[in-house]
C-alpha positions in Angstrom: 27.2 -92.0 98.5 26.5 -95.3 96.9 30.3 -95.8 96.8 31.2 -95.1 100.2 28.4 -97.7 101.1 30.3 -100.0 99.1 33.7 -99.2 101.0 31.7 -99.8 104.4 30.7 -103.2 103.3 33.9 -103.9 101.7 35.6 -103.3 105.1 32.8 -105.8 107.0 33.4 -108.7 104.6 37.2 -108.3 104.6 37.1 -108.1 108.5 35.5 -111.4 108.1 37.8 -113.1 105.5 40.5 -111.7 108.1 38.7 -113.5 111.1 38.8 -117.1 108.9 42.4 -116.4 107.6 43.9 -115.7 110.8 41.8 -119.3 112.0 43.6 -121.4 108.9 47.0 -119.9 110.0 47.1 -121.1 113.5 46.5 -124.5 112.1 48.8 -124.3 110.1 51.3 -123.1 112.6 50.2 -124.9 114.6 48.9 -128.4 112.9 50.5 -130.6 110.1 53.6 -130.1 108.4 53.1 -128.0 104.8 53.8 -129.7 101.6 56.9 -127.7 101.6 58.1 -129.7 104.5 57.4 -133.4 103.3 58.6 -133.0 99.5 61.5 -134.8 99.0 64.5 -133.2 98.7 67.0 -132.6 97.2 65.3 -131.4 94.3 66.3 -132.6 91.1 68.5 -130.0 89.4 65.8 -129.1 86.6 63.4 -127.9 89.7 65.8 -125.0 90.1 63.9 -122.5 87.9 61.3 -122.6 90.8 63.4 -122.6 94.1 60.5 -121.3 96.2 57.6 -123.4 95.0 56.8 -124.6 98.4 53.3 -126.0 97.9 50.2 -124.4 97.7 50.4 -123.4 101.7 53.0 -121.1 100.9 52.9 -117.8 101.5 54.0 -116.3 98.5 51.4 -118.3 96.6 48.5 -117.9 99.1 48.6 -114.0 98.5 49.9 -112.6 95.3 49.5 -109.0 96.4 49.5 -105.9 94.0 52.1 -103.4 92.5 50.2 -100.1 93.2 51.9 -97.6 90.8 52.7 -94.1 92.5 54.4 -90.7 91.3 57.5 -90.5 89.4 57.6 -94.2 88.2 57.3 -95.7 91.5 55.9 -99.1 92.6 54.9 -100.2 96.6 53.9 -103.8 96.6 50.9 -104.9 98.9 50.1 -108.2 99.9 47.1 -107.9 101.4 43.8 -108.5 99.7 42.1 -106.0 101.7 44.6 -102.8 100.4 44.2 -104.5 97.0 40.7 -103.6 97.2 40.7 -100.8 98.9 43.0 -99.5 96.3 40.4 -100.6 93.6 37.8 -98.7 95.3 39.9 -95.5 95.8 40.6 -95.2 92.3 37.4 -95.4 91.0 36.0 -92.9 93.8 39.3 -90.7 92.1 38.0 -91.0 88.7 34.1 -90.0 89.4 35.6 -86.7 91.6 37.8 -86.2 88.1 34.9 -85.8 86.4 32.9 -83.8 88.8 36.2 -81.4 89.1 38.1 -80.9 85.9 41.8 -80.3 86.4 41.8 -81.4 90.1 45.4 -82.9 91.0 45.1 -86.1 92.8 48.7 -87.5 93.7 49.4 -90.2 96.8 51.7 -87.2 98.6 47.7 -85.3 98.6 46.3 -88.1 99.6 48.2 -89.3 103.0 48.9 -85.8 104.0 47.7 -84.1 107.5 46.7 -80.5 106.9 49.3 -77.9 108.1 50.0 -77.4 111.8 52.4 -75.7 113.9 55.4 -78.3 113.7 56.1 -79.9 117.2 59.3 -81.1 115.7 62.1 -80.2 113.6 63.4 -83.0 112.6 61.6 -83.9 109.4 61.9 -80.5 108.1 65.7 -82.0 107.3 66.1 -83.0 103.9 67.3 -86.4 103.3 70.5 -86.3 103.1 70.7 -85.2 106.8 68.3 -87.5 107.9 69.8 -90.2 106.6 73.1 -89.3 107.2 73.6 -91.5 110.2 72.7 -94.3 108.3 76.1 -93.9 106.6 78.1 -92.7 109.3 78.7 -89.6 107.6 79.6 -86.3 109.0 76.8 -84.0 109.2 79.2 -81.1 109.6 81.6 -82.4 106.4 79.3 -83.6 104.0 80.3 -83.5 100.3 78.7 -82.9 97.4 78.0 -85.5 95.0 79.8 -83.3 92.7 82.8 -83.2 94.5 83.2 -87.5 94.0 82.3 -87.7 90.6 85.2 -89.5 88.4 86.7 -87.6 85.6 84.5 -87.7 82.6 87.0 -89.8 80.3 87.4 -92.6 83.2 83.8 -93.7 83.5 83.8 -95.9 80.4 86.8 -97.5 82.0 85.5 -98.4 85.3 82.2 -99.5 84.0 84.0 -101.9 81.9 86.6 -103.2 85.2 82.8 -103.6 86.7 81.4 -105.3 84.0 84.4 -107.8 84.0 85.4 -107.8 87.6 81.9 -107.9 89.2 79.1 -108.2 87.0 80.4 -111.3 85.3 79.7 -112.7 89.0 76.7 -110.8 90.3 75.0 -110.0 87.1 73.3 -107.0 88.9 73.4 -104.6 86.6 72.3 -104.5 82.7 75.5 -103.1 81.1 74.0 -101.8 78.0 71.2 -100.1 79.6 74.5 -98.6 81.9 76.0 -97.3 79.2 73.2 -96.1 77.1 72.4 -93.9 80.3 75.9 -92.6 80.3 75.7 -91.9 77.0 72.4 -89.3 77.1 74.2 -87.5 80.4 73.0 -83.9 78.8 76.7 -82.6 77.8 78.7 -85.3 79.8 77.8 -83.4 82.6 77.3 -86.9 85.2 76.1 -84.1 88.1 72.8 -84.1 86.1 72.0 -87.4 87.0 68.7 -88.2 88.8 70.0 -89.1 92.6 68.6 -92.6 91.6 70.4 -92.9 88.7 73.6 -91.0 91.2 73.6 -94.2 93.5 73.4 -96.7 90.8 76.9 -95.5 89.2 78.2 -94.2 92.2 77.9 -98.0 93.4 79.8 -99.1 90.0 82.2 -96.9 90.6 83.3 -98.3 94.0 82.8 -101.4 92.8 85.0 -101.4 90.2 87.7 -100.1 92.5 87.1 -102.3 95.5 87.6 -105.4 93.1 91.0 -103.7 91.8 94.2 -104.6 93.4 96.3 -101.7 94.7 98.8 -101.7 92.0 96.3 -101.7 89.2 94.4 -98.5 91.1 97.7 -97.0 91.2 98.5 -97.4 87.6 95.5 -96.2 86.4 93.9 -93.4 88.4 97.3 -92.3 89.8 96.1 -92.4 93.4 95.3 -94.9 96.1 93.0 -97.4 95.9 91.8 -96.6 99.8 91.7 -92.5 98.8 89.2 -93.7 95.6 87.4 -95.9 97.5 86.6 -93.4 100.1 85.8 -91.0 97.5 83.1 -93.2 95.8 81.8 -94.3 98.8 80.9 -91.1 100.4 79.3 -90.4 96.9 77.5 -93.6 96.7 76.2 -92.7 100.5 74.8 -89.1 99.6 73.3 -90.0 96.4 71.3 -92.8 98.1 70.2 -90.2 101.3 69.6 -87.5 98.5 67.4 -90.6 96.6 65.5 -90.7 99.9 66.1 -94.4 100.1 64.3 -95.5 102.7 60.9 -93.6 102.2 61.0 -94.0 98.3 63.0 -97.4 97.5 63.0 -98.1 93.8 64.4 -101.2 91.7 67.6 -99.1 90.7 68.4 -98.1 94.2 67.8 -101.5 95.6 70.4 -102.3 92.6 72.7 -99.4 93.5 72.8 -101.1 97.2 73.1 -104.5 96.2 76.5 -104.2 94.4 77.6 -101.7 96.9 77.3 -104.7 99.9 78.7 -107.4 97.4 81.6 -105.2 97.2 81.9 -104.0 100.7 82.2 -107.0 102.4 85.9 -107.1 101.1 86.5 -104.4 103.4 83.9 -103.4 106.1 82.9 -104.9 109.1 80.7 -108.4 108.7 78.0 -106.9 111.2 77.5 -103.6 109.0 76.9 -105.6 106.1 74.3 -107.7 108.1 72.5 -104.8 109.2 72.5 -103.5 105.7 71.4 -106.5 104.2 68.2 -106.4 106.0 67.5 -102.5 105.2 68.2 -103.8 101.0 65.7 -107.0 101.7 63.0 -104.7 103.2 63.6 -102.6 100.4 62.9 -105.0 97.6 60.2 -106.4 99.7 58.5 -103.0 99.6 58.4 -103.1 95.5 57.2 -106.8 95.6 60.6 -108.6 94.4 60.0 -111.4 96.4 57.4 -112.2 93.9 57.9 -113.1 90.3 57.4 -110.4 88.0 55.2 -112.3 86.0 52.2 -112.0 88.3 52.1 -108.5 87.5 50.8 -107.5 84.1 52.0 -104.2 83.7 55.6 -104.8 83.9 57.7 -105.2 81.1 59.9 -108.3 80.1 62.9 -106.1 80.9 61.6 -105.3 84.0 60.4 -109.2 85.0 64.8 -109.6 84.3 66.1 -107.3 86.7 63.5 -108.1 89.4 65.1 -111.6 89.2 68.5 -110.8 89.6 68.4 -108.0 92.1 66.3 -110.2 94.2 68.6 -113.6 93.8 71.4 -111.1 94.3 69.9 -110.1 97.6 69.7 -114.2 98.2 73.5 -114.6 97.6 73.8 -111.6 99.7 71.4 -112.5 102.7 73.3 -116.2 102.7 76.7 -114.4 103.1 76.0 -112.2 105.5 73.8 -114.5 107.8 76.7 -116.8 107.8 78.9 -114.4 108.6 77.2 -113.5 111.8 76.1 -116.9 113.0 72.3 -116.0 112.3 69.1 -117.7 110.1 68.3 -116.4 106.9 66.4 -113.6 107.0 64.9 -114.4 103.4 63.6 -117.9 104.2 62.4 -120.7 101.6 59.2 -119.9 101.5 59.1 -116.7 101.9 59.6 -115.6 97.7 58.7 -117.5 94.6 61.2 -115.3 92.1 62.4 -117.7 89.3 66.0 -117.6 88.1 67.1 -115.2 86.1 66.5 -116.3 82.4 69.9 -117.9 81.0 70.7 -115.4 78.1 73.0 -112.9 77.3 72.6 -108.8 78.0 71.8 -108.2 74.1 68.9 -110.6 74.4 67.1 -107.9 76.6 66.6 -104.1 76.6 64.1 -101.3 78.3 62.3 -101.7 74.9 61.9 -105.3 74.5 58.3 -106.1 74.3 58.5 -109.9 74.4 60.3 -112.0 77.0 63.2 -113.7 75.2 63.8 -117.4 75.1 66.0 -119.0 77.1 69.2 -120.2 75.7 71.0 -123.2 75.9 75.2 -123.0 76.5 77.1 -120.6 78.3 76.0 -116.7 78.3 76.8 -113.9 80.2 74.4 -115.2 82.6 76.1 -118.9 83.2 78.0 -118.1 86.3 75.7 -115.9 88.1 72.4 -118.5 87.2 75.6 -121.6 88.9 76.6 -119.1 92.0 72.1 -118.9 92.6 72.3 -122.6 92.2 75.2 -123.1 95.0 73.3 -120.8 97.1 69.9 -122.7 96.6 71.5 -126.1 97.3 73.4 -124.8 101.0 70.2 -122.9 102.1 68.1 -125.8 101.9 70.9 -128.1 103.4 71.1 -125.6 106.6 67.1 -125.5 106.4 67.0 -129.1 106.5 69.5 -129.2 109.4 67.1 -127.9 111.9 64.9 -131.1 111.5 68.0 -133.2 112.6 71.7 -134.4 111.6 71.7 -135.2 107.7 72.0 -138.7 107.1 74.9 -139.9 104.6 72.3 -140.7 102.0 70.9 -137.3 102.2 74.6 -135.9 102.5 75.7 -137.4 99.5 72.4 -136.8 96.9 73.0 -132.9 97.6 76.7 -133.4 96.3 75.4 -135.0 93.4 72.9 -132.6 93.1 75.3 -129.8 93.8 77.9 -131.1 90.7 74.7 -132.4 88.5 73.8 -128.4 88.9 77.1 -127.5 87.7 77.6 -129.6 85.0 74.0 -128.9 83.6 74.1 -125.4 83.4 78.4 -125.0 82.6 81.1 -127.7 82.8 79.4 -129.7 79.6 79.2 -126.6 77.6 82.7 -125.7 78.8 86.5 -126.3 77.5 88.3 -127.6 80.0 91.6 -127.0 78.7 93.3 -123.2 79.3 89.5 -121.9 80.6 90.1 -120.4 83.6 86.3 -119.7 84.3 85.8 -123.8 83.9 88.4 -123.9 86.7 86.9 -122.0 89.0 84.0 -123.3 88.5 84.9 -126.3 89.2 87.4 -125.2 92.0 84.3 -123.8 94.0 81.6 -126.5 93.3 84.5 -128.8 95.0 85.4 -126.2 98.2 81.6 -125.8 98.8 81.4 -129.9 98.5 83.9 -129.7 101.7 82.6 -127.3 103.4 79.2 -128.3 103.4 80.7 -132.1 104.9 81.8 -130.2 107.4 79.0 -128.0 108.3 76.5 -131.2 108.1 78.8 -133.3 110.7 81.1 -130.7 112.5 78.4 -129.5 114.8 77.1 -132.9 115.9 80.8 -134.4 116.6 81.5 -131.2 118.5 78.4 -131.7 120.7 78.7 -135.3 121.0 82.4 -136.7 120.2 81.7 -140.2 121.2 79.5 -140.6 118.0 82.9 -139.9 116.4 84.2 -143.4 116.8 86.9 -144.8 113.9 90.0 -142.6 112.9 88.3 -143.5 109.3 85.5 -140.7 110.1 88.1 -138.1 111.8 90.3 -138.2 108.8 87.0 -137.7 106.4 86.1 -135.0 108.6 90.2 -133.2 108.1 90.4 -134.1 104.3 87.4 -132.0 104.0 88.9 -129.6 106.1 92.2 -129.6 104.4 90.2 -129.1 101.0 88.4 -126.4 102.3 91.7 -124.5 102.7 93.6 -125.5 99.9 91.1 -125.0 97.6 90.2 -121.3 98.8 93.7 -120.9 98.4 94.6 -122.0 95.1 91.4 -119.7 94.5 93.2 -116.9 95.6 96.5 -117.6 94.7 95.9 -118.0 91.0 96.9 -114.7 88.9 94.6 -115.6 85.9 91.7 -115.3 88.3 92.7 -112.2 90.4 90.2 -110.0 89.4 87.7 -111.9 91.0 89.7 -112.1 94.0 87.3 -109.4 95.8 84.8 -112.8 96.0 86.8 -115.2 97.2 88.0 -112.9 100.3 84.5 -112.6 101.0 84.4 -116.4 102.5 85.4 -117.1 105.6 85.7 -120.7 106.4 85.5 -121.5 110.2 84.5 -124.6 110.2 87.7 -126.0 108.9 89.7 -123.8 110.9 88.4 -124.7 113.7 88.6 -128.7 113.0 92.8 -128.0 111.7 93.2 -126.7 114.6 91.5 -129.3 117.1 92.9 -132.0 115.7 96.0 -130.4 115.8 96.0 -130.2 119.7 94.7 -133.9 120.1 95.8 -136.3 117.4 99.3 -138.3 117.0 101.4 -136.2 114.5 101.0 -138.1 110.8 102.4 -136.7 107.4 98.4 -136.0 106.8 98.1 -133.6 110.4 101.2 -132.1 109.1 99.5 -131.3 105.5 96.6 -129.5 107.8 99.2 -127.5 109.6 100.8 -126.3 106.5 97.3 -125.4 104.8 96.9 -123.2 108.2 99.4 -121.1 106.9 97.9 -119.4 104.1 98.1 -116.2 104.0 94.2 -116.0 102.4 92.4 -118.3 105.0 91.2 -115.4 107.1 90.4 -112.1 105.1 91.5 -108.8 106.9 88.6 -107.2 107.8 87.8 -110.6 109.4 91.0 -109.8 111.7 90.2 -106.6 111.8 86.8 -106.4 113.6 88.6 -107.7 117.1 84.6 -107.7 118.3 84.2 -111.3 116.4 84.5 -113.6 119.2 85.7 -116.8 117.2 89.0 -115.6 117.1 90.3 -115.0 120.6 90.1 -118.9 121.3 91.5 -119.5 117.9 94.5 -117.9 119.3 94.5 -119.8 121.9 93.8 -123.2 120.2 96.7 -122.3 117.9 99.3 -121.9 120.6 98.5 -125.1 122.2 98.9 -126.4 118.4 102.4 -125.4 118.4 102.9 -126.9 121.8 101.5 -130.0 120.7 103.1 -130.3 117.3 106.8 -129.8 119.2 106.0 -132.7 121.8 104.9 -135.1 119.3 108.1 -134.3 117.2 110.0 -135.2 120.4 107.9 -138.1 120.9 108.4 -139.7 117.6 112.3 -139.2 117.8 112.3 -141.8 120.4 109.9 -144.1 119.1 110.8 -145.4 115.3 108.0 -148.0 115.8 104.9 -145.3 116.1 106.9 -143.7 113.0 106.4 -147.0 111.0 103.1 -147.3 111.9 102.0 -143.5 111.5 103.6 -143.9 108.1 101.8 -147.0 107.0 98.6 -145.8 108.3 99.0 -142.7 105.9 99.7 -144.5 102.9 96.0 -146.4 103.5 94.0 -143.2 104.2 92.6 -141.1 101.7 93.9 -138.0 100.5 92.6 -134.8 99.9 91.7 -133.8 96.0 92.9 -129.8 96.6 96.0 -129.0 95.2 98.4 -129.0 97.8 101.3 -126.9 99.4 103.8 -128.2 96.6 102.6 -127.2 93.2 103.2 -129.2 90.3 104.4 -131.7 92.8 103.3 -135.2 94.1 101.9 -133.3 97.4 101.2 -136.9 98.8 104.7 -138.4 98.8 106.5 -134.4 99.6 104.3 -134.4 102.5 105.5 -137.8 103.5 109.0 -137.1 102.7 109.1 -133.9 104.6 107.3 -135.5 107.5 109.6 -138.2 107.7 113.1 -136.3 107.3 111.4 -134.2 110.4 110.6 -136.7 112.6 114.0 -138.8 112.2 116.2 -136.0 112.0 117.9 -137.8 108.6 116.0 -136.9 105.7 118.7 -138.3 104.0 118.2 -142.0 104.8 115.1 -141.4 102.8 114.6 -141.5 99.0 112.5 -138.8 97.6 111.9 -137.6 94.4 111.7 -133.8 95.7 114.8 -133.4 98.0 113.9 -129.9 97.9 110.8 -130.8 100.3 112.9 -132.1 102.8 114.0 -130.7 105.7 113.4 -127.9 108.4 113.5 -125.2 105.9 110.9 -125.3 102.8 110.7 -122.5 99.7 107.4 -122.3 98.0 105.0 -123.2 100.5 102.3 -121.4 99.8 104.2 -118.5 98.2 106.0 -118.0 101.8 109.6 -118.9 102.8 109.9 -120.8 106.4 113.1 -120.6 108.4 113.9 -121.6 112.2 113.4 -118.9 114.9 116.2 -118.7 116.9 116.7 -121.3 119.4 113.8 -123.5 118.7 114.4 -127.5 118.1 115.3 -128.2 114.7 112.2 -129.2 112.5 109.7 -128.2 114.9 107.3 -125.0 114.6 108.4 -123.1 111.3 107.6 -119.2 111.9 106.0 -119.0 108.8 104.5 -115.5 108.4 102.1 -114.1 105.7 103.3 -110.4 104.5 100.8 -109.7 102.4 99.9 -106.4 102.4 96.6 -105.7 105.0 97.2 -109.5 106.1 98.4 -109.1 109.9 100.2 -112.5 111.2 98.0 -113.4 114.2 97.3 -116.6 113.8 101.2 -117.4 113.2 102.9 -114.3 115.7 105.1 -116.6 118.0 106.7 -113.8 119.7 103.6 -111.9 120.8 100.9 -113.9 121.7 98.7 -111.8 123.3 99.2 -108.8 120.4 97.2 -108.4 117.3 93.2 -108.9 118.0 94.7 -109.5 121.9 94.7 -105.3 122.5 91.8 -104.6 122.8 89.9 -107.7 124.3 91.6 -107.9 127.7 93.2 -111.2 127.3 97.1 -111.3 128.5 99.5 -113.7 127.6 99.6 -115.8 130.7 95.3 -116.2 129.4 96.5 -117.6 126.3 99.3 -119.7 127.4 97.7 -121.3 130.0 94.1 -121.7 129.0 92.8 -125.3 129.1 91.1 -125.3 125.9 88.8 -128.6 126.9 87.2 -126.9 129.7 87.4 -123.3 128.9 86.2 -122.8 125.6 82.5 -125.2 124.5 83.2 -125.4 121.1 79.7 -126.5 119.9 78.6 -123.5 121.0 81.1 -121.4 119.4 80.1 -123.2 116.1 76.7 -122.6 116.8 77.3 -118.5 116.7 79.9 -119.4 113.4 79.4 -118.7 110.0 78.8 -121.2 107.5 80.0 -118.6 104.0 
């Protein structure tokens, strides 16, 4: 009696404390800015082991919340004080009735339970496999066993090793030892007597591994295709998480399971799905209390403090993709979680039996990359957070680059050999294409909405350099052999931004040897990935389309024009030889890109590249080989010099952006737009481009 007293009074003071709470948090709504919002910023690159210390108004600090343990191993996280207490009060009115009644079960299923009634409903007498089927898309009618998707025994090692090199070098989602160890004690080799838990988590290795495969490689080694093996592990990946019962019992491991199966799917599946999904994994690892550090809670191991870490910063590089990607804010916001970093060691430092956190170590360890990707993710999210108080200021603008390549040389590049490492070239390959792209997401939008603050051809050229980087750089990313198995991340990025300022300038600026650089950097074949092109419900690209055929147009006139006017030639050329150039690499490889660009541009324009010396004849003319791994050549009929049909032909790359032929084919079909639409559109009217860059991505 005495106890339920205690609840009763328990629930009046609380009900009070709620009262006052909810008081403080409409001033602080409300009232002055948090300390989180006046700290200077950016922070130095040693504050990055505590990216969400926001001040002592912060959320996450203001209410640490509990891990309440339940059946089978699980964990719900509760923020509020009040359940914390209740909870307190609950188990000791569980142990008194233990002692009262010897052997009585008490489980949380007992506890939340109605008694029986006549069901009203059938629908949760499904199991969850069918209830959760929709989730997936699956067919109810053709569902398959997880059985029926398993690998062959003898290729698991193999395609947890393509993971481990492929993807978890990147992600670091997954502990590889612990991986293997559990593969190891499968009773007989017999992986169908896997928990469903433990089902999802190699079932989302599995596709993994093959999604970051190239074709050829799938086909060499499994003896089918890569889109038949992918299917295969998906489906299984799908049914082991409904048979996990996901979404009423998440669990570290299957909020691991689904983070590497949306890092990988974004190579392939729609950008929206992933969103969606993104969101379902975040209120997943918000139900187990990832968004706080695992070191508020006593009871969990060192092992388990680790993976909290990375699945959670995981989720971060996830959320910051997809967000992008669909033109939306974060949905984990910066001060919503105050995880740490994952701890900079290697996989060996750390198992399910280590009983002491290890120490951090200094140098490069199997952690390096995935603790720099965190640190590029940190330093954009507080960029676009910071946007929303107003345009960034060139001081501001230029202390996050420094802070972007202070991060990178801190945690890598100084540990690193710079000579034949191909992971200290990507590296620094990235830290330079997100140094572009974040110039132009800090100025793009406020020269779009306002183009007269845009006043000195000095500023429009910064603004295409950084554009020209952005696509040069993704495509020497690409393009580079050494790095292809990490090719699955880079055709993750989409990078609209600089599309979208090539292409304007393109339609409205005199025709220099630099504009001509921009048009040939349109031309990869890896700017836009395919399922990008292949979701024709993004609305970006149907006045890209556009915008690129009145490219072309313009181009071809200001050819013509500069055939009759030597003097803007002279002048065009001079002013090129004064403006800086971009850093990336360039169409020409191995080449001086500056003087080929030049050379070509000239021997266009005068129709005599041979009254100019050049040190690469081979760049001159009409017809180029090597540009970007493609081979140019007049259409029929057209003026020479003027509007190469370049086309990509790699394989699941369509040639929208570059069909001359069919303009209104492609992502046209099926959005109602005919050709006369396209051709005569009047892109400065029709289409407000702030806008459209509003609703962009900035990954």
């Amino acid at each position: 009696m005495s106890r339920l007293q205690n609840l009763e009074e328990l629930v009046k003071n609380l009900s009070a404390e709620l009262h006052q709470a909810r008081v403080a948090g409409s001033h602080s709504v409300h009232g002055s800015a948090s300390p989180s919002s006046t700290q200077a910023w950016p922070a130095q690159p040693q504050q990055a082991a505590s990216p969400a210390s926001t001040g002592s108004n912060s959320q996450a600090h203001r209410q640490p919340g509990r891990l309440i343990p339940g059946d089978l191993g699980q964990s719900q996280y509760v923020a509020s004080g009040f359940w914390s207490q209740i909870s307190d009060e609950l188990d000791s009115l569980k142990i008194e009735t233990e002692r009262l009644v010897d052997g009585e079960s008490d489980t949380s299923d007992d506890e939340v339970s109605p008694p029986a009634t006549n069901p009203s409903t059938l629908e949760l007498d499904r199991t969850p496999a069918q209830r959760h089927a929709f989730m997936f898309g699956s067919n109810l009618r053709q569902q398959a066993s997880v059985r029926d998707c398993q690998p062959l025994p003898s290729q698991v090692p193999f395609l947890i090793d393509i993971f481990a090199t492929n993807v978890n070098t990147i992600a670091q989602v997954a502990h590889i030892p612990t991986v293997r160890k559990l593969i190891r004690e499968v009773p007989g080799g017999d992986l169908s007597a896997l928990t469903s838990t433990d089902s999802a988590l190699m079932f989302a290795i599995y596709y993994a591994a093959v999604t970051s495969m190239e074709e050829a490689d799938v086909r060499l080694n499994f003896g089918t295709t890569k889109a038949k093996l992918n299917l295969k592990f998906r489906v299984g990946f799908e049914q082991a998480m409904a048979s996990a019962d996901f979404l009423n019992n998440p669990t570290l491991v299957l909020v691991q399971a689904i983070a590497i199966f949306l890092f990988l799917a974004r190579r392939h599946d729609s950008p929206r799905f992933i969103w969606m999904m993104a969101g379902i994994a975040i209120r997943m690892a918000q139900a187990i209390g990832l968004h706080r550090d695992g070191s508020h809670f006593p009871n969990l191991t060192p092992y388990e403090i680790e993976m909290r870490r990375r699945v959670w910063w995981a989720l971060i590089m996830i959320d910051a993709r997809a967000s992008g990607d669909q033109g939306t804010d974060l949905t984990i916001l910066q001060d919503g979680f105050d995880t740490q970093l994952p701890l900079n060691i290697n996989d060996n430092d750390i198992s399910v039996d280590t009983k002491v956190m290890p120490e951090e170590r200094e140098g490069i360890t199997d952690m390096t990359i995935t603790q720099v990707s965190c640190g590029l993710v940190d330093v954009e999210r507080k960029m676009i957070a910071n946007q929303k108080e107003g345009p960034a200021s060139p001081e501001m603008s230029s202390a996050v680059f420094d802070q972007l390549f202070a991060r990178l040389d801190h945690s890598y590049l100084r540990y690193s050999n710079p000579n034949g490492d191909i992971i200290y070239w990507v590296g620094v390959i990235i830290a330079r294409l997100v140094a572009a792209k974040m110039t132009l997401v800090l100025y793009l939008p406020t020269i779009m909405s306002a183009p007269q603050e845009l006043s000195s051809n000095q500023q429009r050229d910064r603004l295409l350099v950084a554009a020209i980087e952005v696509a040069e750089y993704n495509h020497a990313l690409n393009d580079e052999e050494k790095c292809k198995h990490w090719r699955w991340v880079f055709q993750t990025y989409t990078h609209i931004y600089a599309i979208v300022y090539l292409l304007l300038s393109a339609t409205q600026r005199p025709w220099s040897p630099l504009l001509e650089r921009a048009w040939f950097a349109l031309q990869s074949q890896w700017l836009i990935p395919a399922q990008y092109k292949a979701d024709k419900t993004v609305n970006i690209w149907v006045p890209i389309r556009k915008l690129t055929v009145k490219a072309r147009r313009h181009r071809d006139a200001e050819f013509r024009r500069l055939r009759q006017d030597p003097a803007a030639v002279q002048r065009l050329d001079e002013e090129y030889r004064q403006t800086t150039q971009p850093a990336s690499p360039g169409p020409f490889p191995g080449q001086d890109n500056i003087e080929c660009i030049r050379s070509r541009w000239l021997g266009i324009v005068t129709l005599s590249p041979g009254a100019f010396q050049s040190t690469y004849p081979a760049a001159l003319g009409p017809t180029v080989d090597g540009i970007y791994g493609h081979r140019a050549s007049q259409p029929p009929g057209s003026v020479p010099g003027t509007a190469p049909a370049i086309v990509p032909t790699s394989a699941g790359l369509e040639p929208w952006l570059w069909a001359e032929n069919e303009p209104a084919s492609g992502v046209f079909s099926d959005l109602g737009v005919n050709e006369m639409d396209i051709l005569d559109m009047d892109l400065d009217t029709d289409i407000d481009w702030s806008s459209l860059l509003a609703t962009a991505e900035l990954g």
